[in-house]
C-alpha positions, 0 to 999 in steps of 0.5 A: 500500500505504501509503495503504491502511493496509499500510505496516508491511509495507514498514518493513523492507524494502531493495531493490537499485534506489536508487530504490526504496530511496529510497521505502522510506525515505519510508514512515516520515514518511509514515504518521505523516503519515497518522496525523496527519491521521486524529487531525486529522479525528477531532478536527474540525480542519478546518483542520490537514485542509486545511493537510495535504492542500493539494497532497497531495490523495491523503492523503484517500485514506489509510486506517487498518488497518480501511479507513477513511478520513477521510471514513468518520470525519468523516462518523460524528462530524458534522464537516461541513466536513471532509467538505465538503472530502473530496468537493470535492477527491477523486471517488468517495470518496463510495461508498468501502467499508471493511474491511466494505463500509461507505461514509462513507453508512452511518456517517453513518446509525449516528450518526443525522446526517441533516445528514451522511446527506443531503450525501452522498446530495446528492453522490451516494452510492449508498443502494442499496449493501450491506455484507458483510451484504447491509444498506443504510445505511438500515438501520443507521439503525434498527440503529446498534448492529449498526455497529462505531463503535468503529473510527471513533476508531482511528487508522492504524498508524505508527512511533513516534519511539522505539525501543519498542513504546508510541512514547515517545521516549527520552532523559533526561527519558523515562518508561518506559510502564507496559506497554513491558516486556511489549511487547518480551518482555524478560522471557524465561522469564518471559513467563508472569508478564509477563502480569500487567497490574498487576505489581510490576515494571510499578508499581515502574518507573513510580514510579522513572522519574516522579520524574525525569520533566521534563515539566510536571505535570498540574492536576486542571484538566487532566484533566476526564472528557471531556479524558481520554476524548479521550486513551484514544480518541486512544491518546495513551500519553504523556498517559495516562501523565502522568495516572498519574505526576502522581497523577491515575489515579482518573480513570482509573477505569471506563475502558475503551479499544479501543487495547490498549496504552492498555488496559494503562495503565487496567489498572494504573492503580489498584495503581498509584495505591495505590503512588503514595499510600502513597510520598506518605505518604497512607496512603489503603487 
């Protein structure tokens, strides 16, 4: 269950046998794990890949909540060495079907890698399979649109190391996520007026908590167009919200995200940034 992306549903349970409960408490670190290693692939890391699964080949299986597995991924951005790796080290990942029925085949096809397209089919991935839609891959090469490629940046579902919905970790040198509050529904008869992205409330927290936030600050250096974009894929809440804090939310700007959470985060960013500027006296309207 939890290398197939179900593990949430097995975070609150307890069981009577010790040994099972003993499991139970293994599910956190091990979908963390699992979204480690999912952001490694996602990323080329071939090496963390490695290093992560040495001994532990079943984590190549792990899947995230739409199916996919590392292969699926490093096989639609081109990260040949990884998929090198998935296919010597465990059989038949090759034809595996996501949530879909699509196989790594049919990613490789969509991002038009005939490198990628023709190692699998040379491992032996079946180019007569279809998805739901009754498609081939080979279709998808002429329709790579029609392919949600979006899932390929989405990583598994795991805990965070918090006691919040976003994962930032608290403490005294903790900023509060600009959408944390919204998230745990402690508004209460409020919840109507949380659904305002850019509230009051939302941006006044934000200002407060940054001046005591301890974490380096940013440089313009550090958050290039590309820099971010990889932060808004990764879902990496705490570096979107440092982009903010550290005044650098225009280059939020035009952003969009398939993570919801990050979604909230470009939402606010830019009543946000007005606050930012007039409390610095820069008076830019």
């Amino acid at each position: 269950m939890v290398l197939d992306g179900h593990g949430e549903r097995l975070l609150n349970e307890t069981a009577g046998s010790n040994r099972v409960n003993k499991f139970l408490t293994s599910v956190r670190p091990l979908m963390i794990r699992i979204r480690e290693l999912h952001s490694a692939a996602i990323n080329g890391d071939s090496a963390k890949v490695e290093a992560m699964t040495e001994g532990q080949s079943r984590l190549l299986t792990s899947k995230d909540q739409n199916g996919l597995t590392i292969l699926h991924k490093a096989a639609a951005l081109g990260h040949r060495t990884i998929v090198e790796t998935s296919l010597g080290t465990v059989r038949d990942q090759k034809d595996e079907p996501d949530n879909d029925g699509y196989t790594p085949l049919f990613y490789a096809a969509a991002s038009q890698n005939k490198e990628i397209y023709d190692l699998l089919v040379k491992a032996g991935a079946d180019v007569n399979r279809v998805d739901k839609r009754k498609k081939t891959a080979e279709y998808y090469r002429e329709h790579p649109k029609e392919m949600p490629m979006q899932h390929v940046y989405q990583l598994p579902d795991a805990p965070r190391n918090s006691g919040d919905s976003l994962g930032v970790p608290d403490g005294p040198n903790r900023r509060r996520s600009v959408s944390t509050d919204r998230h745990q529904g402690g508004d209460g008869g409020q919840a109507a007026k949380g659904k305002r992205s850019t509230s009051r409330r939302e941006t006044d927290q934000v200002s407060s908590d940054a001046a005591a936030a301890a974490q380096a600050r940013l440089s313009e250096q550090d958050v290039t167009p590309g820099q971010v974009d990889v932060w808004i894929r990764q879902g990496d809440l705490e570096k979107l919200e440092q982009v903010l804090v550290d005044g650098h939310g225009d280059a939020l700007e035009g952003k969009t995200a398939w993570n919801e959470q990050a979604r909230n985060i470009l939402k606010v960013a830019p009543t946000y940034m007005v606050r930012w500027r007039v409390e610095r006296g820069w008076r830019e309207w």
